[in-house]
C-alpha positions in Angstrom: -32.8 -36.9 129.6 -29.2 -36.4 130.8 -29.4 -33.1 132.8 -26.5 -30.2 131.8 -25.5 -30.9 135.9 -26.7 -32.4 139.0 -30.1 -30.6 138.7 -33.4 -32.5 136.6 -37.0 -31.7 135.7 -39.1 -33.5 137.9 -42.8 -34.1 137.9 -44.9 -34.7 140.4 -48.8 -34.6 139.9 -52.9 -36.2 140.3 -55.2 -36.9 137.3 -58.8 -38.3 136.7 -56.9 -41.8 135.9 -54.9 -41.9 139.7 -56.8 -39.4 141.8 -61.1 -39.5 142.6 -62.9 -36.8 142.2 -63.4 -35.8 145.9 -59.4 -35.5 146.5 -58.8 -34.0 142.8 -61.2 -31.0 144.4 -59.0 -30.9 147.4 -55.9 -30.9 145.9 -56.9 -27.5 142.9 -54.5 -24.6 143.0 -56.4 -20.9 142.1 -53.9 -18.1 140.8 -53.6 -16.7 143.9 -52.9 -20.3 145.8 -50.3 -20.9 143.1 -48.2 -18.2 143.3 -48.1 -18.4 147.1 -47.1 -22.3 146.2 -44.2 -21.4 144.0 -43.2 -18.7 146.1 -42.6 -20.8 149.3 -41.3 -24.0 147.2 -38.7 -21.9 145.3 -37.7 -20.1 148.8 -37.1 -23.0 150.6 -34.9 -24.6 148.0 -37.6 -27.5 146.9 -37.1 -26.1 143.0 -35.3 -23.3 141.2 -38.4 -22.7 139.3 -41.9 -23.9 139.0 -45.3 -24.6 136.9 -48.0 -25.6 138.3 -51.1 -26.8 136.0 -54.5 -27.2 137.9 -57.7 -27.6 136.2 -60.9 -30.0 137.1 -59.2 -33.5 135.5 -55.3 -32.6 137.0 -53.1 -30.9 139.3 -49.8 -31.0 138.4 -46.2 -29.6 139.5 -43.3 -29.2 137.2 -40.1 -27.8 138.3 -36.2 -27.7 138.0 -34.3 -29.1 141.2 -30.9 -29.4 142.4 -31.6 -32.4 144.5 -33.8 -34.5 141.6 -33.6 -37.8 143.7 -35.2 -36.1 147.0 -37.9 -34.0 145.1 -40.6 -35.7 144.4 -40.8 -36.7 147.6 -40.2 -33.1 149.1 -43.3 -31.7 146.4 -45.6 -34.8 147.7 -44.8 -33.6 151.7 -45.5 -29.9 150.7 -48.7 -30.2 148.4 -50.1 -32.5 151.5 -49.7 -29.7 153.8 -49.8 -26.7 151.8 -53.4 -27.9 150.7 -54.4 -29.6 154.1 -54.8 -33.2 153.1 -53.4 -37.0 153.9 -50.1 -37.0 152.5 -51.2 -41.2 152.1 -53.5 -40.4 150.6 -52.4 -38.3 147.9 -49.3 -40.8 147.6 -50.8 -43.7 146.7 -53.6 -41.4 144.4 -50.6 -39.8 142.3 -47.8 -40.3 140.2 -44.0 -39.0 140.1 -41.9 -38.4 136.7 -38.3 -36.7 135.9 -35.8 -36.1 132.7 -37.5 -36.9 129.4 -40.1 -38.6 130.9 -41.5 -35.9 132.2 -41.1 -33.6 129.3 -43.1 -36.4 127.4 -45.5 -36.4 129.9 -45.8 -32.4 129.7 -46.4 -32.5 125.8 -48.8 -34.9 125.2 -50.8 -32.6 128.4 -50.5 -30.1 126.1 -51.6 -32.1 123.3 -54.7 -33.5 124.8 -53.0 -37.0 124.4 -53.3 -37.3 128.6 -57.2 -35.5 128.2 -60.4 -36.9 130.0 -61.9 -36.4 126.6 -59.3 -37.1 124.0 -57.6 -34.0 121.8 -59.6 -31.9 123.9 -58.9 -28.4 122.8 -59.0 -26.8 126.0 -56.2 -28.3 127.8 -53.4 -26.1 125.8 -54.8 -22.6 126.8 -55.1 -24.0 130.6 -51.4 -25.3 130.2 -50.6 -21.4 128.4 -52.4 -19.9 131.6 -50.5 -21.5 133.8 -46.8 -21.1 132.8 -48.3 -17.2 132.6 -49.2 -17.3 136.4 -45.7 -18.8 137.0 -43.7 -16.6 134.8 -45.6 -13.7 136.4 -45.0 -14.7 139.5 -41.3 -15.1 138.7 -41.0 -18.1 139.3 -40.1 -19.6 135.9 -36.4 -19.3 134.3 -34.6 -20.5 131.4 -35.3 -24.2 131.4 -39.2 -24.1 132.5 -39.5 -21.6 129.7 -38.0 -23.0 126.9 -39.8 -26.5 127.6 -43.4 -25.1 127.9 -43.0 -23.1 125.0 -41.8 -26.3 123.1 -44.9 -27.7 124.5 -47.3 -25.2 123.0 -45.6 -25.4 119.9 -46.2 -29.3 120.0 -49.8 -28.6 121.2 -50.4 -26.4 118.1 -48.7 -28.9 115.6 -50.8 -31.4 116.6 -53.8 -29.5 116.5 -52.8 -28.5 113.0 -51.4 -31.4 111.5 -53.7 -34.0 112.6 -57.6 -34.5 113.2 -57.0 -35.3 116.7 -58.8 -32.1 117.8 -62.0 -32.4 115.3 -64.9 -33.7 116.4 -66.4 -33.9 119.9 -65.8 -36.6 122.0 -67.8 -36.0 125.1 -71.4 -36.2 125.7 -71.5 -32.6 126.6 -69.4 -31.4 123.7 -71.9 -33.6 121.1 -74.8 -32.2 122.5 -73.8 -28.6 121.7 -72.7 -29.6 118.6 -75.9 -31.0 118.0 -77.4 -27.7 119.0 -75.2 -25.9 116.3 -76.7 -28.0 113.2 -80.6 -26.0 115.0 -78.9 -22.3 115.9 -75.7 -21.3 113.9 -75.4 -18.4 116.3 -74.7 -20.4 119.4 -73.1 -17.7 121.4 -76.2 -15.2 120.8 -78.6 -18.2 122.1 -80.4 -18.4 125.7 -79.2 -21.3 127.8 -80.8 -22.9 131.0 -78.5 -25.3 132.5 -80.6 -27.8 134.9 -77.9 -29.0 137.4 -74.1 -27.7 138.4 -72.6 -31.0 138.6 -69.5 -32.1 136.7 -71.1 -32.4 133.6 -73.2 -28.9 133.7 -69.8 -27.5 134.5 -68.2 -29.5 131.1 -71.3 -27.6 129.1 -71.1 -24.5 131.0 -67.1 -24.1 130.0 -67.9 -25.0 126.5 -70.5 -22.2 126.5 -68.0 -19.7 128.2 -65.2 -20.8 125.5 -68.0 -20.6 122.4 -68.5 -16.7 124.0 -72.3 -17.5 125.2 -73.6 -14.5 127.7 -76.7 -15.5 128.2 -76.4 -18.3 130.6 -78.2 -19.2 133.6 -77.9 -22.3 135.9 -80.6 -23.5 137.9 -79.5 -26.2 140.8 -81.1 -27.3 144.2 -78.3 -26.1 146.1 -78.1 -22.5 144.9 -74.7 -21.6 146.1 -73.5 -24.4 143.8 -75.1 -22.7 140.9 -73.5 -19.0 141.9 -70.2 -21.1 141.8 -70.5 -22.3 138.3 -71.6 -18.8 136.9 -68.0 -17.5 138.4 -67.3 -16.5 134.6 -70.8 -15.1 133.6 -74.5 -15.9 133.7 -76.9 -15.7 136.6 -77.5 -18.4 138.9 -81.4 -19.1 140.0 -83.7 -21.1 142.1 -84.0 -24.3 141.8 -87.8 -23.3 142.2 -87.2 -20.7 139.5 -86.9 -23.1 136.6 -90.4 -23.8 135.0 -90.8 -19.8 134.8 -87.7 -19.6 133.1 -88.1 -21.8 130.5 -90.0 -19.7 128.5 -86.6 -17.5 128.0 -84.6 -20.0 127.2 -83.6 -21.2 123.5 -81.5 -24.2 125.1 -82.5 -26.5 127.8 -79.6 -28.4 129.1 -80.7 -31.1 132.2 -77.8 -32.3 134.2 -78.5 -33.6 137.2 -78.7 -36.6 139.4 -82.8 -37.0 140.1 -84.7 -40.2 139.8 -87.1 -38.6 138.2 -87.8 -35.4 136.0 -87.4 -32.7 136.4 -88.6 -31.0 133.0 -92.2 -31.5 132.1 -94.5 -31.9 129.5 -96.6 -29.4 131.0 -94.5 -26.7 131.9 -92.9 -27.2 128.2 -96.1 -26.1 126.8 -96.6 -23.2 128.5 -93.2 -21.7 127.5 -93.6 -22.9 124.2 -97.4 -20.8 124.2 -94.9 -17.7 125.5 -92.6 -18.2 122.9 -95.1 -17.8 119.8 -93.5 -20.3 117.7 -89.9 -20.1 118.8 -88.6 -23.7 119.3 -86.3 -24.7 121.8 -83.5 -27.5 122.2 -83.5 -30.3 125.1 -79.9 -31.8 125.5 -80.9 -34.5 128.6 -77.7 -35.3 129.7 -78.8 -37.3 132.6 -79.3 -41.0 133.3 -81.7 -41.5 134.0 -83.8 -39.3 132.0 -84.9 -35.9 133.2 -87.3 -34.4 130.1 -90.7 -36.4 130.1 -91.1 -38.2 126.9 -94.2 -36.7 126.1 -92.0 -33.4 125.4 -90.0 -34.6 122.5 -93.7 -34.8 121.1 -94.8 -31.4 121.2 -94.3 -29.3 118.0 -91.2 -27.3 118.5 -89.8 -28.8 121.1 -86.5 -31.0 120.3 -85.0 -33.3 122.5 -81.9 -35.7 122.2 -81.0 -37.7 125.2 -77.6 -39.9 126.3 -79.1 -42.8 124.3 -78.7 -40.4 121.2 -75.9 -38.6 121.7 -73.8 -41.7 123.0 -73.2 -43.6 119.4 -72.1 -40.2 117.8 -69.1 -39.5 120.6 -67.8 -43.1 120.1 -67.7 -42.4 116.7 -66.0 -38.9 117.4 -64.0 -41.0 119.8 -62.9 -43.2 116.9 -62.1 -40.9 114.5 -60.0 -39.4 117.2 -58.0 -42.3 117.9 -56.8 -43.3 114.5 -54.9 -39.9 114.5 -52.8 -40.8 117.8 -49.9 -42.2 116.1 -49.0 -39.4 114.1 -49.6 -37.0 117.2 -47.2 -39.5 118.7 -44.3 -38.9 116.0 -45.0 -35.3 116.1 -44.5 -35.3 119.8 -41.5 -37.5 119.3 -39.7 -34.7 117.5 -40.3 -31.8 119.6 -39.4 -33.9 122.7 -36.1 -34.8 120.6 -35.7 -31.1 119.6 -35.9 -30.1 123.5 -33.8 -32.5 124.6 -30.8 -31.8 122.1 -31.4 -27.9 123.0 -31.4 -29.4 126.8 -28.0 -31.2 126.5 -26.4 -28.4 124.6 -26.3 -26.3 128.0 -23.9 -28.8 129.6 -21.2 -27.0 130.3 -18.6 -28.8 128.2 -20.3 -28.6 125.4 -20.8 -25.2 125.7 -17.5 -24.3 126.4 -16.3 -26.4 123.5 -18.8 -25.0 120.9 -17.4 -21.4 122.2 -14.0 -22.5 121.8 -14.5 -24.0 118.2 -16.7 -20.6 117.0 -13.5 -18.5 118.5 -11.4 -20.5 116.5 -13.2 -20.4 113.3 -12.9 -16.3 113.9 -9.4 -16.5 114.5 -8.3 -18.7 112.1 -11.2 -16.1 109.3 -9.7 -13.4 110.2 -5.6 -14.3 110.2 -5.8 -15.5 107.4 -7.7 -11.9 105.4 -5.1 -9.9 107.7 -2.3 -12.0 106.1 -3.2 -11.1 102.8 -3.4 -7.6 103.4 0.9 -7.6 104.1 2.2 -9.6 101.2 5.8 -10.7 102.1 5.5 -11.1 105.4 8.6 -13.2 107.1 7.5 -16.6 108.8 8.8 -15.8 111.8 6.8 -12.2 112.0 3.7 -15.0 110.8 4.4 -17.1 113.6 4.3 -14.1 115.8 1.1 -12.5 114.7 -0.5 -16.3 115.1 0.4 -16.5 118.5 -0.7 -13.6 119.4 -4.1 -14.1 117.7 -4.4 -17.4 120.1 -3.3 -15.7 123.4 -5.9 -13.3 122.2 -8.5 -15.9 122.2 -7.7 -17.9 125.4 -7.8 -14.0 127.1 -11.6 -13.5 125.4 -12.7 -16.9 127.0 -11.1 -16.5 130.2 -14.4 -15.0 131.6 -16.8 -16.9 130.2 -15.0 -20.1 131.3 -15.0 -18.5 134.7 -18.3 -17.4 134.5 -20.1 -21.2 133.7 -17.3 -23.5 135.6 -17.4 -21.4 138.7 -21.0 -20.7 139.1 -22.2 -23.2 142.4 -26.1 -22.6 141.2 -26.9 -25.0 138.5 -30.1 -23.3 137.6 -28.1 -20.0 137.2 -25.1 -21.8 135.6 -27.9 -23.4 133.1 -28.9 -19.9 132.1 -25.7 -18.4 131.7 -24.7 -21.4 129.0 -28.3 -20.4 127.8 -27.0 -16.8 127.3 -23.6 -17.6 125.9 -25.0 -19.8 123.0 -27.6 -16.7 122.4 -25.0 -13.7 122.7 -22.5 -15.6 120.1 -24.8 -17.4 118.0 -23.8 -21.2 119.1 -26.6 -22.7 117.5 -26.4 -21.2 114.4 -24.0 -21.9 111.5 -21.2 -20.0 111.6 
């Protein structure tokens, strides 16, 4: 990516490839910790404008700056202290990008190319939330705005044009999907989640996303539980959860115990208080939390990691064999930016100006010669010249305006405007 002047997209950021879990957790920006971010980082001068994407698998920072070579660098020093950790350790855990790389690396984010779980198809509404938090914040300009909406337009291709979004991939996504082929009225189904670990949270956002209310979470630290009901459901006791079995139509067991924690005999008494109803085990754990005795008991199903396993690595599959042509749809929107990108330079801007004044002048001479037949060649002459003096006068100002201007973000957005106000980019 050659950059219109001195100023580059750069890319600085810490992913479930680079980063553990525990520092991943450290290093999350809320809405409100992300505006106060890009407020101090575009104040002091770090970037002329800023996205920052956090969600459980990434936090990333995207912005425009007129010092590319010192900025990576500069966002590392700030992220360390703005979110009070070892600026070591969050060194060696991350990775740094600029120019077209970067932009790459932003698309196939949106894509789900870059996803924990591959063509996930939550990733491009967390990347769509968080250019909103920045543009609301106003912290987003011409460049940052064009490229992430080029990004959810090469998120939404993909999603259209291949199969790389189909079929679940992770265990918690196959389980519910499992669940769909019992209940096709998912979202109007009770669910008890056993556990509010990093896979309970996976099932719990697919819940939230599939418009499930009736949720509860049930975890032996219970302020961990209130946590992951932050979006809706209760949380309850750990102590709570034989009684409410009987309520729910889902049982989903997450959680780390040796042994478990669902039995066979508190399964019969909610299926006795149920009349008939049948409920749904998805034993996510390892190793197993239901008894084996329950998946026995009429009405009661249960499908563990053992079953779900061989159905996401066929997902998975299936999933794969669509990356290339993701890939060559990602190559031509990145291509498509970039030439937009390049246009903004200011010679070429000034020279596509020039030539679209010219192809006016030379229009409309040539109709206002034919309206005076017989015109001398030196009175021709004369009205030419004056017709090109006119023009150099008409670009005086916007010359001015793009050579003159010290701010490359703001000189970037004024070539933006030009093109847009005269049409630069269309045919004439």
């Amino acid at each position: 990516m050659t950059a219109p002047s001195e100023s580059a997209l750069v890319l600085v950021g810490w992913d479930f490839r680079h980063t553990p879990l525990d520092l991943r957790e450290r290093l999350a920006f809320s809405p409100d910790r992300t505006r106060e971010a890009l407020a101090r980082l575009t104040a002091e001068g770090v970037l002329t404008e800023g996205v920052i994407v956090s969600t459980c698998n990434r936090s990333e920072l995207y912005g425009f700056s007129p010092r590319p070579e010192e900025a990576p660098a500069a966002l590392t020093r700030f992220v360390a202290e703005f979110q009070n950790v070892s600026g070591a350790a969050i060194e060696a855990a991350g990775y740094r990008s600029s120019g077209a790389m970067a932009v790459e690396h932003l698309f196939r984010v949106a894509s789900g190319l870059e996803s924990l779980a591959l063509g996930e198809d939550q990733i491009l509404a967390q990347v769509r939330d968080a250019f909103r938090v920045a543009s609301g914040a106003g912290a987003t300009r011409a460049v940052l705005h064009r490229l992430f909406q080029k990004a959810f337009e090469a998120g939404k291709r993909v999603r259209t044009e291949t199969s790389l979004g189909g079929r679940p991939t992770s265990i918690p996504g196959v389980a519910l999907e499992l669940a769909g082929r019992l209940y096709e009225d998912l979202e109007k189904r009770a669910y008890l989640l056993l556990g509010a670990g990093e896979t309970a949270a996976i099932f719990y956002d697919l819940l939230v996303a599939r418009g499930a209310t009736a949720i509860e979470v049930a975890n032996r630290t219970f302020e961990r539980a209130e946590t992951l009901c932050r979006r809706g459901g209760a949380a309850r006791r750990w102590e709570e959860r034989d009684a409410r079995l009987a309520e729910a139509d889902i049982v989903v067991t997450a959680t780390s115990s040796p042994e478990p924690v669902v039995t066979a005999s508190a399964v019969r008494s909610a299926l006795a208080a149920r009349r008939g109803r049948p409920m749904f085990f998805l034993d996510l754990s390892v190793p197993r939390n239901v008894e084996a005795e329950v998946a026995r008991l009429d009405n009661a199903f249960v499908y563990g990691v053992d079953d779900l396993t061989p159905i996401a690595e066929r997902n998975r599959r299936e999933r794969e064999s669509e990356v290339p042509r993701a890939e060559e749809i990602l190559r031509e929107e990145v291509s498509d930016f970039l030439a937009w990108y390049g246009s903004l330079a200011v010679v070429p801007t000034l020279t596509a100006l020039r030539q679209r004044f010219e192809t006016l002048r030379e229009r409309e001479f040539d109709t206002a010669l034919e309206r005076i037949p017989g015109l001398a060649p030196a009175d021709r002459e004369t009205v030419r010249r004056l017709a090109a003096s006119l023009v150099k006068t008409l670009l005086r100002r916007p010359t001015a305006a793009l050579k003159d201007e010290e701010d490359p973000a703001r000189r970037i957005e004024r070539a933006e405007s030009i093109r847009h106000v005269f049409g630069l980019d269309e045919e004439p």
